[in-house]
C-alpha positions in Angstrom: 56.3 -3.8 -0.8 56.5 -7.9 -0.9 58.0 -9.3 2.1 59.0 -12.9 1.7 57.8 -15.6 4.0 60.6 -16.9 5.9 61.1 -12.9 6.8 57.6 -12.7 8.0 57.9 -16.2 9.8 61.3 -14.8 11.7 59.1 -11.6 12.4 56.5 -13.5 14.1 58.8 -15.7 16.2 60.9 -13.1 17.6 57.4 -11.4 18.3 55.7 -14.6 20.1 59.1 -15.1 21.9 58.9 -11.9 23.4 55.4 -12.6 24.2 55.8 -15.1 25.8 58.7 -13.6 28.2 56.2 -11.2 29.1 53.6 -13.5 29.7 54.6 -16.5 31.1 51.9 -18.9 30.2 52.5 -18.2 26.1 54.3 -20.6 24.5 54.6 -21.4 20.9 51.9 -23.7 19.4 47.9 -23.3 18.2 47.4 -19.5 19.4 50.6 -18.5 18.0 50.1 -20.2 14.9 45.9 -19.1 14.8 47.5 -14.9 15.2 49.7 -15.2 12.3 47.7 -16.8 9.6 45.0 -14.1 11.0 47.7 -11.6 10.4 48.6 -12.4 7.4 45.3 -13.5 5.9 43.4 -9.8 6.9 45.5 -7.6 3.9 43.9 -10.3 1.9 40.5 -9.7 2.5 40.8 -6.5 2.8 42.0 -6.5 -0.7 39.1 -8.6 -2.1 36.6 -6.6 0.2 37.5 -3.0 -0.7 37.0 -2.7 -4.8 33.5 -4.2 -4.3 32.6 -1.5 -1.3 34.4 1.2 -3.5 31.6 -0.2 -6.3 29.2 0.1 -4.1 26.9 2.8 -4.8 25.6 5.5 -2.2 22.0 6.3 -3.0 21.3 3.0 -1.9 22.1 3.5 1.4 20.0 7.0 1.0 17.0 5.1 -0.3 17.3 2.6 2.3 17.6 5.1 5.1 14.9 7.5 3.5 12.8 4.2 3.6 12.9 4.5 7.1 15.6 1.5 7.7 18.2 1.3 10.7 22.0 0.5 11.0 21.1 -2.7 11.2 18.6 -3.1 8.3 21.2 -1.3 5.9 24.0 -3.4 7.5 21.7 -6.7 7.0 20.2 -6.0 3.8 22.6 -3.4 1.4 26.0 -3.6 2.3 26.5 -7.2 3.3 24.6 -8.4 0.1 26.6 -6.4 -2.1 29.9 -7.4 -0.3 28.9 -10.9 -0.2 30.8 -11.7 -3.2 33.7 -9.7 -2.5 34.3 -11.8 1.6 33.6 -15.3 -0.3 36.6 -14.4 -2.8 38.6 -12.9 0.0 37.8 -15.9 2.3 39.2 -18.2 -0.2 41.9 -16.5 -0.7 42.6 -16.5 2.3 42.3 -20.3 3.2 44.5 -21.2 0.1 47.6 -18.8 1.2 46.9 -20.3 4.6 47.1 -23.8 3.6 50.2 -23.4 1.5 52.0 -21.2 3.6 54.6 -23.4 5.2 57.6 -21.3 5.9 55.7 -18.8 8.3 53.5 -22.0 10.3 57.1 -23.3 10.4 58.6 -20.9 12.4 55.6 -20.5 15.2 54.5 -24.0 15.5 55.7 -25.3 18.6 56.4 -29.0 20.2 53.3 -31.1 20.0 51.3 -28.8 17.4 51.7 -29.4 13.6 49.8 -28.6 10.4 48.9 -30.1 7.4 52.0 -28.4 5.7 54.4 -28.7 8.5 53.2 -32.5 9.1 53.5 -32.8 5.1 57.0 -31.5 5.1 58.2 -33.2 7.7 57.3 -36.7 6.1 58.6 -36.2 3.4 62.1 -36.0 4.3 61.7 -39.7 5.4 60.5 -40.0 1.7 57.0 -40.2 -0.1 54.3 -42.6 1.9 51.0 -43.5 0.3 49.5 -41.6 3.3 50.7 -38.3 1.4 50.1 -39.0 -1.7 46.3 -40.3 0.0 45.7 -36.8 1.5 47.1 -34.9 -0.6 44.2 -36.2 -2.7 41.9 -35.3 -0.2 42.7 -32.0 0.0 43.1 -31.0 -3.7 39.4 -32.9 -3.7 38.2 -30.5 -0.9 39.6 -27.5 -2.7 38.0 -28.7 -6.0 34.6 -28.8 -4.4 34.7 -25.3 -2.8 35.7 -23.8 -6.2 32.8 -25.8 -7.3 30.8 -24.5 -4.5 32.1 -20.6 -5.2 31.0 -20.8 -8.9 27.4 -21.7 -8.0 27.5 -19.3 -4.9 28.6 -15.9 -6.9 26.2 -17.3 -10.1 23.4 -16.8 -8.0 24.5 -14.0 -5.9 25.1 -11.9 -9.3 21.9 -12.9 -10.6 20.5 -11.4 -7.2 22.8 -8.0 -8.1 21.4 -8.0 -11.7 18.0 -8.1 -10.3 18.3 -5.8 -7.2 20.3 -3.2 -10.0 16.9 -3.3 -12.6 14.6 -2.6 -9.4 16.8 0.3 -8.2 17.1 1.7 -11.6 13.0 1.0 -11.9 12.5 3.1 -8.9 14.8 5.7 -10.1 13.1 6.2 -13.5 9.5 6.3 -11.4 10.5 9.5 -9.2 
């Protein structure tokens, strides 16, 4: 089930409003902002993260651990290798819903805190300025580069797979 933004944003004002009768030094501003993009960013990951660790297969782990490796080891060298791919997509994904979610960082910014989008919005009701227009550039620039950066990234992390996948299969075929 889809629930749209502004119903979310509502959600998370009435939530930091009680908050912030409970505790009296909460108001409405960075941290209230910082906990719902968090909120609202972890299904995302989680969606990105969980088919590649559901891909993942188990005898690695086995073989690492009959190897003699730790928690840490397995941690360090199997799993986050192999989910590498999956947080980079997930973090993306993340950042871009982030940045162009307006309606929820409108309802839990507060007085003297704004955001690109908020800041963006707000301008232009007094109409279009070449300072928009100038980082708006900037950021489709910046999001151009990090796709850039992605594609290069999950080339050479899948050559890395391809290779780690012919040395498991290698040791397979030898026992």
């Amino acid at each position: 089930m889809v629930s749209p933004d502004v119903i979310i944003g509502a959600s998370f004002l009435i939530l930091f409003t009680m908050l912030g009768g409970v505790l009296k030094n909460f108001q409405l501003g960075f941290v209230s902002v910082l906990l719902s993009h968090i909120a609202f960013s972890i299904p995302i990951v989680v969606l990105m993260v969980l088919p590649k660790l559901k891909e993942m297969n188990d005898s690695m782990i086995d073989a690492a651990r009959d190897l003699g490796a730790n928690n840490f080891q397995v941690l360090s060298n199997i799993i986050l290798p192999f989910l590498t791919p999956g947080i980079i997509a997930g973090y993306f994904m993340a950042f871009t819903y982030s940045l162009d979610d307006f309606a929820v960082t409108f309802f839990v910014t507060g007085n003297g805190f704004t955001t690109l989008s908020v800041e963006i919005y707000s301008r232009a009701r007094q109409g279009i300025s070449l300072e928009i227009n100038a980082l708006s550039t900037l950021v489709f620039i910046f999001s151009l580069l990090l796709v850039v950066g992605y594609y290069f990234i999950s080339r050479d992390t899948s050559k890395k797979a391809r290779k780690r996948k012919r040395d498991f299969e290698e040791v397979a075929i030898l026992k």
